[in-house]
C-alpha positions as CSV (number, residue, x, y, z in Angstrom):
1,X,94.6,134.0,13.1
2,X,92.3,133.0,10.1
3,X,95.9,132.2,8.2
4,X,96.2,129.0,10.4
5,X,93.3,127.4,8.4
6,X,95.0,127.5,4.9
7,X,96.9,125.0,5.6
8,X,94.1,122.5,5.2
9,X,92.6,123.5,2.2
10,X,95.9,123.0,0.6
11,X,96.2,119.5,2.1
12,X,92.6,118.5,1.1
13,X,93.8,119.8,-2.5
14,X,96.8,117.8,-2.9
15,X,94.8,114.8,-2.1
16,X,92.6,115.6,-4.4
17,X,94.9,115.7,-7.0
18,X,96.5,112.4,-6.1
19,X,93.5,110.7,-6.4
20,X,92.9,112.3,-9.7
21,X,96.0,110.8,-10.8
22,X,97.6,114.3,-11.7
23,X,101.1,112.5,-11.2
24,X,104.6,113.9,-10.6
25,X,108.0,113.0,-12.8
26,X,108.8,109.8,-14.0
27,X,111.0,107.4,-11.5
28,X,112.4,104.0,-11.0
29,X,112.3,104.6,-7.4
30,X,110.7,101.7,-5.6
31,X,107.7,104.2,-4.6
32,X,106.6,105.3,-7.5
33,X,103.2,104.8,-8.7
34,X,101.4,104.2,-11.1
35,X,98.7,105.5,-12.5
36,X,96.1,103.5,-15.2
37,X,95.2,106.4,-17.5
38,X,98.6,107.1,-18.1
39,X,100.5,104.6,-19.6
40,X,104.8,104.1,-18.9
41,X,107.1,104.3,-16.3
42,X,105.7,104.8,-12.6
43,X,105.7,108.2,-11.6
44,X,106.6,109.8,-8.3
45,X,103.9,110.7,-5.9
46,X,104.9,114.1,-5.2
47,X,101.1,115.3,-5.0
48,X,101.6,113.7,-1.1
49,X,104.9,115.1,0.0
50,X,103.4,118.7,-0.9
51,X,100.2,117.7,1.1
52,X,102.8,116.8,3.7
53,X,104.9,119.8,3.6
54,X,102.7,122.6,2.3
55,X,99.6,120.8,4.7
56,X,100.4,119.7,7.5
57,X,103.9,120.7,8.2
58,X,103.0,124.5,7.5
59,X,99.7,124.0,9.7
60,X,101.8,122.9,12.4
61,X,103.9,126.0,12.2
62,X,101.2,128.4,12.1
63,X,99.4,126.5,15.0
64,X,102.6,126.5,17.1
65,X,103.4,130.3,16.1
66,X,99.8,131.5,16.4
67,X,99.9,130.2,20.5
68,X,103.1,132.1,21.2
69,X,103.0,135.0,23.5
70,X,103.0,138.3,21.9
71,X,105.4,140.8,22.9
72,X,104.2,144.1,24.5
73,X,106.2,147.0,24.7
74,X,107.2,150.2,22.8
């Protein structure tokens, strides 16, 4: 049950990191961001789609999974 809090922490890291400017690849997508201690092309901003995915995605999952019924039996 204490598994379904994880989740946040790694969501509150990734943020974290994003507004360190620990940046993704390069891109030329119209997305990209960029950061001003690192100079050059824009980079992507992929410190928020793992907050997204690895965050709140997974804590969604674990919340939805934790609330199921248990079997009983043999």
């Amino acid at each position: 049950m204490g598994a379904v809090g994880a989740p946040i922490g790694l969501f509150l890291g990734r943020l974290a990191n994003f507004i360190n400017g620990e940046s993704g690849a390069n891109t030329s997508v119209p997305w990209g961001m960029s950061f001003r201690p690192l100079p050059g092309l824009p980079r992507h901003p992929s410190q928020l789609y793992e907050a997204l995915l690895e965050g709140l995605v997974l804590f969604a999952v674990l919340l939805v999974l934790s609330r199921r019924k248990r079997p009983t039996g043999s």
